[in-house]
C-alpha positions as CSV (number, residue, x, y, z in Angstrom):
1,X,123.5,119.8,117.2
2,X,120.5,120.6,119.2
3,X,118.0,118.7,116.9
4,X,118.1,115.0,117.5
5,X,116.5,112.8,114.8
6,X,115.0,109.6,116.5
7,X,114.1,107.6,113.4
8,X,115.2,104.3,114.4
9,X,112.8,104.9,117.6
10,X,109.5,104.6,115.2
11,X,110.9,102.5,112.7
12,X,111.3,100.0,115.4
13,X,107.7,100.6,116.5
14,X,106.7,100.4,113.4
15,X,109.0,97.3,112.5
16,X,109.9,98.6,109.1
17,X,113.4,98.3,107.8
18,X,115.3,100.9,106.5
19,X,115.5,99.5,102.8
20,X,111.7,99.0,102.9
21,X,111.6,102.7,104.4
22,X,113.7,103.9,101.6
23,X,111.7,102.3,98.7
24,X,108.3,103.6,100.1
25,X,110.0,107.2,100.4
26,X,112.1,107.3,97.2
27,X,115.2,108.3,99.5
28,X,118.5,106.1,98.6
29,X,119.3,103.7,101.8
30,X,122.8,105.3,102.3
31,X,120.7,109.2,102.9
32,X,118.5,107.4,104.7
33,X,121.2,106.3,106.9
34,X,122.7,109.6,107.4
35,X,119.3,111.0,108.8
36,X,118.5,107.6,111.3
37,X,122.0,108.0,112.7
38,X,121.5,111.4,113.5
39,X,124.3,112.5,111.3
40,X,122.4,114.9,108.6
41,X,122.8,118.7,108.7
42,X,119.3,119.2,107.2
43,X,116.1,117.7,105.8
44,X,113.6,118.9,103.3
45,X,110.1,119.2,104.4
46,X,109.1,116.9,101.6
47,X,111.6,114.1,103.2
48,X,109.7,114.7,106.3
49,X,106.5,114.6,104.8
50,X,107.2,111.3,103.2
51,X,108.8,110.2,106.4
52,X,105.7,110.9,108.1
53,X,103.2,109.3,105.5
54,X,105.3,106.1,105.9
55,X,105.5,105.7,109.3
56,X,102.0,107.3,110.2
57,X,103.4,109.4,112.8
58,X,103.9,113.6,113.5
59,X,107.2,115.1,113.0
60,X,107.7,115.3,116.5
61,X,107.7,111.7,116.9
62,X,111.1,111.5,115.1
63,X,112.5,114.6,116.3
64,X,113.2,116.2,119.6
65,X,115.2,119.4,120.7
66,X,117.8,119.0,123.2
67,X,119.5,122.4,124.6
68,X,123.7,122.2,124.0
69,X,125.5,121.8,126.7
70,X,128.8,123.8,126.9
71,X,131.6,122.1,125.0
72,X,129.6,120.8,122.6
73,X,130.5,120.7,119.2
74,X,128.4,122.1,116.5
């Protein structure tokens, strides 16, 4: 996928934990897994809203576009 979700990245300059993320976000620890390992299909602009609250930052700061190359998978 061309969208690459850089949680961890601000978490880190944050230093917040991902249960403590979770809690302050009302997201389950296990989804909010799935997005920091760059392994969700989707998130709801809500999810991102809260995500951004939290961490004071812009939606950019946690997500960046990277052009496929050929071969990739999907």
């Amino acid at each position: 996928m061309a969208i690459i979700v850089q949680l961890d990245v601000m978490m880190a300059k944050r230093k917040i934990g991902l249960m403590e993320l979770a809690e302050k976000i009302n997201i389950t620890p296990a989804n909010l897994s799935i997005l920091k390992n760059n392994k969700a299909k989707a998130i709801r602009f809500s999810t991102l809203d809260e995500i951004c609250k939290a961490l004071n930052c812009q939606p950019g700061d946690i997500l960046e576009y990277r052009e496929e190359e050929d071969g990739e998978e999907n």
